[in-house]
Backbone as a ProteinNet text record, in pm:
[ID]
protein_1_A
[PRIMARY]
XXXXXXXXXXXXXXXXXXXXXXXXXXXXXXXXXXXXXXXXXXXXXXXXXXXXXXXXXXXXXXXXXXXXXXXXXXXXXXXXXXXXXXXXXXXXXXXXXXXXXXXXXXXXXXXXXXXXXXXXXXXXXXXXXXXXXXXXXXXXXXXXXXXXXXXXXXXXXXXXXXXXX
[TERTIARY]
7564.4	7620	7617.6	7505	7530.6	7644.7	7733.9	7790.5	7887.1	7899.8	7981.6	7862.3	7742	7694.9	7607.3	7541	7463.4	7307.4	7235.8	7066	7090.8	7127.4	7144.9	7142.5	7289.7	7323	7268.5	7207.7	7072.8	6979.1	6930.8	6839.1	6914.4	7012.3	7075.4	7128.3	7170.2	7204.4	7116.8	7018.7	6896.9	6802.4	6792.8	6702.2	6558.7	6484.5	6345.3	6276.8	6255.6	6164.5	6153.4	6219.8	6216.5	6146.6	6057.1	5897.4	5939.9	6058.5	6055.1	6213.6	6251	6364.3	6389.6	6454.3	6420.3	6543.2	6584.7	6740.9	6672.1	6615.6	6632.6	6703.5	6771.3	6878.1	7007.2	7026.5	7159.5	7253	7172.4	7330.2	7307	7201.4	7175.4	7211.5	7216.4	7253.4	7224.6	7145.9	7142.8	7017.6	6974	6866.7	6789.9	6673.1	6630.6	6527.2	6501	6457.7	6595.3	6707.8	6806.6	6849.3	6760.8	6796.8	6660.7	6729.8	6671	6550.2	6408.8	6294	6290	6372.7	6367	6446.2	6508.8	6583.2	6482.3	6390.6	6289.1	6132.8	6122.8	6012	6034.9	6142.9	6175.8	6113.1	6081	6021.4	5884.3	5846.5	5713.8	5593.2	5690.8	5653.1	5677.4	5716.9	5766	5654.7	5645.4	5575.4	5587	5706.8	5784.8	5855.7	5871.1	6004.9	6028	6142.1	6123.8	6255.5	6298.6	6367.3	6383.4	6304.1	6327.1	6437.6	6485.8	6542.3	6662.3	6667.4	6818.3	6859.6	6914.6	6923.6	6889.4	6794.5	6749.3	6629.5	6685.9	6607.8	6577.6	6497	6496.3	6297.6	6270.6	6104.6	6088	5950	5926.4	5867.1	5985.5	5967.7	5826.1	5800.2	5650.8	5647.7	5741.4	5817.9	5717.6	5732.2	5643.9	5541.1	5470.2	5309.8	5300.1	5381.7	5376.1	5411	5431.7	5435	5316	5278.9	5095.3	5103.2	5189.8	5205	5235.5	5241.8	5317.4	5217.8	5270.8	5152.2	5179.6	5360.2	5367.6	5472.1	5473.9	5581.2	5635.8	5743.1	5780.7	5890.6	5834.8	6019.1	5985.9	5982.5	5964.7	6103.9	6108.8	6273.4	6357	6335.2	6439.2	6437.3	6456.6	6433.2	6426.3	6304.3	6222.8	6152.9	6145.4	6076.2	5974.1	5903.3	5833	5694.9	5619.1	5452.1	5440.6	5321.8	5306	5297.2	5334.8	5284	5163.1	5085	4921.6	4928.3	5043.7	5031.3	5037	5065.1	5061.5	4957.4	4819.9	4661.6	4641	4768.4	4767.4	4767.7	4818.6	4910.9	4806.3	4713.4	4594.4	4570.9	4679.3	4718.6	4784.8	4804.9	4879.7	4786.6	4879.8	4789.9	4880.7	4988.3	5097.8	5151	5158.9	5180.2	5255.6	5386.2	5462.9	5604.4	5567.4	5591.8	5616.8	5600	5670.7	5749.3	5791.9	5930.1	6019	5981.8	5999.2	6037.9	6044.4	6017	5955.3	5844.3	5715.3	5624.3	5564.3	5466.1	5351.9	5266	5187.1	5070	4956.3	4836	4866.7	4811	4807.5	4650.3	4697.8	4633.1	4514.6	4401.1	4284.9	4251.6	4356.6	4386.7	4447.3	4480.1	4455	4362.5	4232.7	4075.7	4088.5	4152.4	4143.6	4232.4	4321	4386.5	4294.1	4203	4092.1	4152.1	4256.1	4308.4	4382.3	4455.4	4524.5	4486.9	4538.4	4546.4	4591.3	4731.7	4832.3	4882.4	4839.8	4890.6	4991.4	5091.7	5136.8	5228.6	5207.2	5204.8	5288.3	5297	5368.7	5477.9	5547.8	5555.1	5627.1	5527.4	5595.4	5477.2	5499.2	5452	5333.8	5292.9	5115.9	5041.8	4998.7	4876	4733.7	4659.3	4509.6	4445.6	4303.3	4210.4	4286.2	4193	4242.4	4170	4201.9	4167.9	4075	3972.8	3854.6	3850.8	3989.1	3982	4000.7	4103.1	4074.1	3945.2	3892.2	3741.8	3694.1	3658.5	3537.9	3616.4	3719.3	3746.1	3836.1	3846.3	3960	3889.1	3905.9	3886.4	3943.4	4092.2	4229.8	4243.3	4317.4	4364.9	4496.8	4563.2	4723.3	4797.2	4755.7	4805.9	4833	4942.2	4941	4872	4712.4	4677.7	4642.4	4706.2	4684.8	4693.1	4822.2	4875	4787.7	4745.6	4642	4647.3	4724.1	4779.2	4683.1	4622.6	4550.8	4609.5	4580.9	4658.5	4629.8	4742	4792.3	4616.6	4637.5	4523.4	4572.2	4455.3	4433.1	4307.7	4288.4	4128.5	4080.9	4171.1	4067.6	4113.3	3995	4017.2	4051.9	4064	4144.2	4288.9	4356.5	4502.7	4568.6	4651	4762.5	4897.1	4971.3	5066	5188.2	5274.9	5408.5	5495.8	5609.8	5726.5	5809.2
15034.2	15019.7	14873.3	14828.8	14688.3	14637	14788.6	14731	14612.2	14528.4	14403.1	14288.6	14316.4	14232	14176.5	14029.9	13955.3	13988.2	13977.9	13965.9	13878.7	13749.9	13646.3	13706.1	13786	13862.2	13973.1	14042.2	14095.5	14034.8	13938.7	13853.1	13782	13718.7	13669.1	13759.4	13875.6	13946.2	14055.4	14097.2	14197	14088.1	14183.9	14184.1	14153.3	14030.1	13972.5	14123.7	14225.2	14335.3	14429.9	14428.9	14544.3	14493.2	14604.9	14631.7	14662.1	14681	14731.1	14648.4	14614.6	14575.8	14645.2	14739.2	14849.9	14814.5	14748.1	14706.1	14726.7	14840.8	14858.2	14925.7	14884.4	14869.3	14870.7	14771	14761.4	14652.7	14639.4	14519.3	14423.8	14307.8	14232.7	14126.6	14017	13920.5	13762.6	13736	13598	13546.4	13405	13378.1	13313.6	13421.2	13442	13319.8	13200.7	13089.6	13049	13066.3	12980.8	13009.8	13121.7	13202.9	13111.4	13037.4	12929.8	13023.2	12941.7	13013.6	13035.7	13007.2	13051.9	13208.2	13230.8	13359.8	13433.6	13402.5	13507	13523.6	13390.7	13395.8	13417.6	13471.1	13546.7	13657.4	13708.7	13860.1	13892.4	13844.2	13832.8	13988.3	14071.8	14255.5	14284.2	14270.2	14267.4	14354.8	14472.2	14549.5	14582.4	14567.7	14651.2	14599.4	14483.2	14405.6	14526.1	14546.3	14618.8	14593.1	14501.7	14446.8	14432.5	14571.7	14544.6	14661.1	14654.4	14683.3	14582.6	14471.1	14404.9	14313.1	14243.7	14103.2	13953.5	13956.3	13820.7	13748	13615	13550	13433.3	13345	13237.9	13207.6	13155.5	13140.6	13283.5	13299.5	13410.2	13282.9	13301.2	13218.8	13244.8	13112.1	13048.6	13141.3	13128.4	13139.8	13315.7	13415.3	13539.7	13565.3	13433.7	13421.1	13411.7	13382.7	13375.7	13492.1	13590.6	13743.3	13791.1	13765.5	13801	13974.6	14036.5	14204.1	14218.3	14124.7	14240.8	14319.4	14479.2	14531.6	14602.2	14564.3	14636.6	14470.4	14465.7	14345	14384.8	14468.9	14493	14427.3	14323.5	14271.9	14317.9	14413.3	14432.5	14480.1	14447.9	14481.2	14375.3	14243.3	14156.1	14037.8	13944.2	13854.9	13665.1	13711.6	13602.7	13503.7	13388.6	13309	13180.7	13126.4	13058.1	13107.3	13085.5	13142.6	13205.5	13275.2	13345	13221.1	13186.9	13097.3	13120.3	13029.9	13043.8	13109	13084.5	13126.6	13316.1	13365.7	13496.4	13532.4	13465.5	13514	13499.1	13440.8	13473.1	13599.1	13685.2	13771.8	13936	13873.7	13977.5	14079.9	14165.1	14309.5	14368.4	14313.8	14378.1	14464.8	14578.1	14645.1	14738.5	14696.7	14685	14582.6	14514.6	14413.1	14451	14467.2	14479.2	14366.8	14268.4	14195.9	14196.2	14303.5	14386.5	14341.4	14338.4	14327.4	14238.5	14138	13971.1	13877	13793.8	13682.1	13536.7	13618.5	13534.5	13449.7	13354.8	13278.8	13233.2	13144.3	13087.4	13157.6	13115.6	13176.7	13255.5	13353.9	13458.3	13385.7	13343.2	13273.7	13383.8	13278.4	13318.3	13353.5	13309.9	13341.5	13488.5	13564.6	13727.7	13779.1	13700.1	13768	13768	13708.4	13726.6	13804.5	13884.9	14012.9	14137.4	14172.6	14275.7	14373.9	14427.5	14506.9	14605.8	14541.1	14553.8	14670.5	14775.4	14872.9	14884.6	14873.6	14890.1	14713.9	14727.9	14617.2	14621.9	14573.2	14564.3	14463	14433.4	14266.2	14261.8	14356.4	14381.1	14440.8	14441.6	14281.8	14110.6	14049.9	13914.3	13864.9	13697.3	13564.4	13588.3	13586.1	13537.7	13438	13404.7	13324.9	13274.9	13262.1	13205.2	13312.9	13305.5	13414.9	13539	13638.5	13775.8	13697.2	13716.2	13688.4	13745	13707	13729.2	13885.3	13906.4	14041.4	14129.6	14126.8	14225.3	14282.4	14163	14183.6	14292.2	14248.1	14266.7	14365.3	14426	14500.2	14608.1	14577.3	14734.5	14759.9	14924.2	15025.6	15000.5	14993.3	14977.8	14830.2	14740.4	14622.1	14637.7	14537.7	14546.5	14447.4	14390	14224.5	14266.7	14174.3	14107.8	13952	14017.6	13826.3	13835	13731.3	13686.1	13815.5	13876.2	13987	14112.5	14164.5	14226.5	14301.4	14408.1	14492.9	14591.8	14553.2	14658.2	14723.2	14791	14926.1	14882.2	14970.9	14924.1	14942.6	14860.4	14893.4	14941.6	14981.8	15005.8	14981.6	14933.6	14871.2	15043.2	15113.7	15250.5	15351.4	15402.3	15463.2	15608.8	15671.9	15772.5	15825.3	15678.8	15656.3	15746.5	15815.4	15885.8	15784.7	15771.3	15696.4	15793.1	15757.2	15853.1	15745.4	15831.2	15738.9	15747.3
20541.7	20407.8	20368.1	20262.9	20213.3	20050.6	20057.3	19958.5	19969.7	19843.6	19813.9	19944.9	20037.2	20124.3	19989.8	20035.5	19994.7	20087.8	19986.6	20037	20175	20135.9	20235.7	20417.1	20341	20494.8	20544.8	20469.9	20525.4	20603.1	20520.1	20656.5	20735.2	20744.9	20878.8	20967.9	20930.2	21035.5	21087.8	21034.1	21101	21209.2	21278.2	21408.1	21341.3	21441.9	21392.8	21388.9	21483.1	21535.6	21412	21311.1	21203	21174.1	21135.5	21013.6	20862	20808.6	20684	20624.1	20530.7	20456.9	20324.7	20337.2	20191.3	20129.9	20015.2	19975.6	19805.8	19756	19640.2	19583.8	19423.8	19344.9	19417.8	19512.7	19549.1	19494.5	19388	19266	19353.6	19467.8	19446.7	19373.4	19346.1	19219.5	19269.9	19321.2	19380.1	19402	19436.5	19376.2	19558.2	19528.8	19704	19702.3	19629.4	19686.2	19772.2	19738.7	19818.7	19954.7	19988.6	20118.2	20226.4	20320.5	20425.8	20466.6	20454.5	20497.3	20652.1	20751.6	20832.9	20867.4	20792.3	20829.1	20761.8	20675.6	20629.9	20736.5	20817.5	20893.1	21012.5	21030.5	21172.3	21201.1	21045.3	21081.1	21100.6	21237.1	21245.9	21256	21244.6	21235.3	21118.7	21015	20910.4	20831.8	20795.2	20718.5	20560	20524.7	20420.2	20338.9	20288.5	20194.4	20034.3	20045.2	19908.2	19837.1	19750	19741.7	19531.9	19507.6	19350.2	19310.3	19122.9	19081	19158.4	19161.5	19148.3	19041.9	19076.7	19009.5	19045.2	19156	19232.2	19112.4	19128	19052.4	19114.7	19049.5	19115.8	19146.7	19213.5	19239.1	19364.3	19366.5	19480.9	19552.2	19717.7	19816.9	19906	19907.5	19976.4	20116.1	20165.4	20300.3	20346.6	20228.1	20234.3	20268.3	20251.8	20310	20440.4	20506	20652.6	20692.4	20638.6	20731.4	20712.8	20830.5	20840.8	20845.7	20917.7	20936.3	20792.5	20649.9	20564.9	20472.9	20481.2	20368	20239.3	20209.7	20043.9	20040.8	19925.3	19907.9	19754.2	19745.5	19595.5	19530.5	19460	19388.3	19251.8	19193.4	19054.4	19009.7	18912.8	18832.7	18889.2	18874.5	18894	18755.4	18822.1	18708	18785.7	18839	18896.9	18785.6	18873.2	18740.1	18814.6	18732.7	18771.4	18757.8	18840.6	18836.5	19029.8	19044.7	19158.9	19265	19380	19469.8	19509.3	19520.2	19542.8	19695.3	19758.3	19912.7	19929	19851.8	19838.1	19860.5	19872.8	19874.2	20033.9	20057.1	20263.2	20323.2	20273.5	20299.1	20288.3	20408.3	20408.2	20440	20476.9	20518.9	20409.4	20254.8	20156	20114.9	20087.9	20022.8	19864.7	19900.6	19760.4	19695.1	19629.1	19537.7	19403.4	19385.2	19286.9	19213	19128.2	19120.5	18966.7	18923.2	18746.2	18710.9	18560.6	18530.7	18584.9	18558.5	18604.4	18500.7	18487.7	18397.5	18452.4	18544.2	18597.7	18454	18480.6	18408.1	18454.2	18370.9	18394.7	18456.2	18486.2	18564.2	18672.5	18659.4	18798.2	18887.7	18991.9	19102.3	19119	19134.5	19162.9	19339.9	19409.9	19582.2	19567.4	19489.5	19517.8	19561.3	19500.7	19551	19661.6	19722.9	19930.1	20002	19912.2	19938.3	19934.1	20026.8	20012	20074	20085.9	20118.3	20035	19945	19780	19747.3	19704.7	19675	19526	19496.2	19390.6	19361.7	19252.9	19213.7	19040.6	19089.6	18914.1	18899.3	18767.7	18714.7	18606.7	18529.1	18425.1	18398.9	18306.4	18220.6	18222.8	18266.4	18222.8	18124.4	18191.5	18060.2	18113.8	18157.2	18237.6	18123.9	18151.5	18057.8	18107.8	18049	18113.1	18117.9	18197.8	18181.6	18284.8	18279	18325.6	18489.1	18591.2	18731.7	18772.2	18860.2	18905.2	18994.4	19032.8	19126.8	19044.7	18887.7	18838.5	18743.9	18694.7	18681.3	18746.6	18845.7	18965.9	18999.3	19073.2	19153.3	19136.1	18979.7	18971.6	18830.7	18820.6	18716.8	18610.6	18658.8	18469.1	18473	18415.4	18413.2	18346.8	18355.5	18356.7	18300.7	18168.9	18126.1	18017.5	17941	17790.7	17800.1	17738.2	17712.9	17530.3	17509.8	17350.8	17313.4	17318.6	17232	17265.1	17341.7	17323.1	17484.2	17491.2	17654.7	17691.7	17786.9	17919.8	18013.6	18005.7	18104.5	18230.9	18274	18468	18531.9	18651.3	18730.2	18854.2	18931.1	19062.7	19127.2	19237.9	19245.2	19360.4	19357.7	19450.8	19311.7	19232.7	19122.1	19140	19275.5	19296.9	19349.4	19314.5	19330.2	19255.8	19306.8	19232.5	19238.2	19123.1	19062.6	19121	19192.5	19167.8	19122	19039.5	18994.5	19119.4
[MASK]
+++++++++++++++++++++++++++++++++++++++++++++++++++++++++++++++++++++++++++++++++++++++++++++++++++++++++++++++++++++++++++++++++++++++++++++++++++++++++++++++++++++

């Protein structure tokens, strides 16, 4: 039971050996750059962060790229800010990427292209700006942006994905 607990104490008190951190919509409210990158790079098995529908804001910590095991990473439904860290294009076993419903900015990093694993990706809606990125070009069917007013539908780069809510 994490009610009235902080994110914080989630990662300080779980065991390095868990593969998964599932803490979605648990009223959250705090801003997970401020949570010490070492209690996040402990988790060197780390499969699973799923950590949307809260209220965490703040930058998406660098610190994520160093979980080489991770393969969904979902913070969508929070209210993150800043632009994507270029180090996210580390993170070469993803194959979920949900980072929605944000109040992200700036260029979506051209170091996704080295996520060849990526499956599901969704981006929307925040600020984004600049060109549409080289992986969704090249490698997916739908696309998934507001650029210069003008919205493309969600993608998926394996065009026989089924969507569940």
């Amino acid at each position: 039971d994490m009610s009235g607990g902080t994110l914080r104490s989630v990662f300080e008190n779980s065991s390095g050996k868990i593969v998964s951190i599932v803490c979605a919509g648990k009223g959250f409210a705090e801003r997970l750059d401020r949570i010490p990158s070492g209690f996040i790079r402990k988790y060197e098995s780390l499969e699973v962060i799923d950590l949307s529908n809260n209220l965490l804001s703040g930058s998406i910590p660098e610190s994520f790229a160093d979980l080489a095991t991770l393969k969904e990473l979902n913070l969508g439904l929070n209210r993150f800010s800043g632009s994507i860290p270029d180090s996210i294009g580390r993170l070469g076993n993803l194959t979920l990427l949900n980072i929605g419903s944000n109040l992200l900015n700036g260029k979506i990093p051209d170091q996704l292209d080295n996520l060849k694993k990526l499956k599901k990706v969704y981006l929307l809606p925040n600020e984004f700006s600049g060109a549409i990125p080289t992986f969704a070009q090249t490698k997916c069917r739908r696309c998934g942006f507001y650029w210069g007013g003008i919205f493309f539908l969600s993608f998926f780069s394996d065009p026989n994905m089924v969507v569940r809510d």
